[in-house]
N, C-alpha and C positions, 0 to 999 in steps of 0.2 A: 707460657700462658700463666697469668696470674690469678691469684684468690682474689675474693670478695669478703672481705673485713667488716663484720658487724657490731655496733657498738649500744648498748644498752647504761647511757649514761647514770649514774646518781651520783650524790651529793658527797657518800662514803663510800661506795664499791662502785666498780662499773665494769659490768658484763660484756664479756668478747667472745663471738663465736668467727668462723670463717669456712669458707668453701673449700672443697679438694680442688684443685687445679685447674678440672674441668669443668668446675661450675655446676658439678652433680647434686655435691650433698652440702648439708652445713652443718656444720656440727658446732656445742659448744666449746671453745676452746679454753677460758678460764677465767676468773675472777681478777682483778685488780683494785690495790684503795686508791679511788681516783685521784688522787696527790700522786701519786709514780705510774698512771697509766700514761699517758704521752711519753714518760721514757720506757716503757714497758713497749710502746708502737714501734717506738724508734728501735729497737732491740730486735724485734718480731719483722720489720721490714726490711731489715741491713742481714737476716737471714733466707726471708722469703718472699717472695717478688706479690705484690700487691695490686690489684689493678683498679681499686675502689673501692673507699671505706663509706659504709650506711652507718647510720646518727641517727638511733632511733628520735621522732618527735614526740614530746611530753602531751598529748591532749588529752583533754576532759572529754566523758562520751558527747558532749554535746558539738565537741570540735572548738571549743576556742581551748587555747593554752595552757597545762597545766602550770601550777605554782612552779616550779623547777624550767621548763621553758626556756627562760632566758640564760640561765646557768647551761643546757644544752645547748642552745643557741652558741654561749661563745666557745663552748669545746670546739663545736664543728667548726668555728672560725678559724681556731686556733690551729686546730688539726688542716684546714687547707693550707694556712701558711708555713705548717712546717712540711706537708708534704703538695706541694702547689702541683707535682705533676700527675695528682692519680684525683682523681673525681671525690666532691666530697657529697654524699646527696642525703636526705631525709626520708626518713619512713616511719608513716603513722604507727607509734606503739600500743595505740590505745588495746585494754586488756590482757596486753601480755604476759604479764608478772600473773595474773589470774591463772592462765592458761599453763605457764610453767608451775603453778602450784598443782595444778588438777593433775597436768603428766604425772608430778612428780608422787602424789598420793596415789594416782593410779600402777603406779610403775612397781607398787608394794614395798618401798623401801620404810625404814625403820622408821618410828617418830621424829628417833632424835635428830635423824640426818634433814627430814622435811622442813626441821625448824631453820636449816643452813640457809641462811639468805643470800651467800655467796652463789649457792647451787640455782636458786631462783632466777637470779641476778645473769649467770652465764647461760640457764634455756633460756630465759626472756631474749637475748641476745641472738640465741639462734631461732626463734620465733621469729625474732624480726625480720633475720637473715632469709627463712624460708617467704614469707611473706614477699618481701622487697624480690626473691629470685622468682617466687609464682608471680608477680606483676608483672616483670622482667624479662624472662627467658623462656620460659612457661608455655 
């Protein structure tokens, strides 16, 4: 049985969380500078059996495209064609990066670690992941 792989693209980091096995929980899994995430995938799936990577989608609350958009767009390209046999799908991120800030001020950790936008960067990630599994499996 395989994970479900969530991806919270940017420009300079991009956020990865993923599912236990059975599709239970998701958790964040880590940071990556998007320049070495694709071989960061490749590493992570020649370990652990993947069944389907989400590509967060960049939107404006109004629903049309954020600026960045097209730069997720061709990741998720990218990423079908190096792994064409596991589903590659999209899911609305609108607010997530908000919402992983609130956890993360909620959750009492220290200033300086809130400022970590790497940490943002991997809940957004699993935000998305819970998101895409409550439409999903839910």
């Amino acid at each position: 049985m395989g994970r479900i792989l969530a991806i919270d693209f940017g420009t300079k980091r991009t956020g990865i969380a993923v599912t236990d096995p059975l599709k239970i929980i998701a958790s964040g899994l880590t940071t990556v500078p998007t320049a070495e995430a694709m071989e960061f995938l490749e590493k992570y799936c020649s370990a652990e059996e993947v069944e389907c990577f989400v590509v967060g989608l960049p939107l404006y609350p109004d629903g049309n495209p954020a600026q960045i958009a097209d730069q997720a767009d061709r990741f998720a390209e990218q990423l079908q064609k190096k792994f064409p046999a596991q589903p590659v799908v999209r899911q609305d991120e609108r607010y997530t990066s908000n919402e992983a800030k609130r956890i993360i001020l909620q959750s009492g950790v220290k200033k300086q670690k809130r400022r970590d936008k790497a940490l943002v960067d991997k809940i957004a990630a699993a935000l998305i992941l819970e998101q895409y599994m409550e439409a999903n499996y839910w």
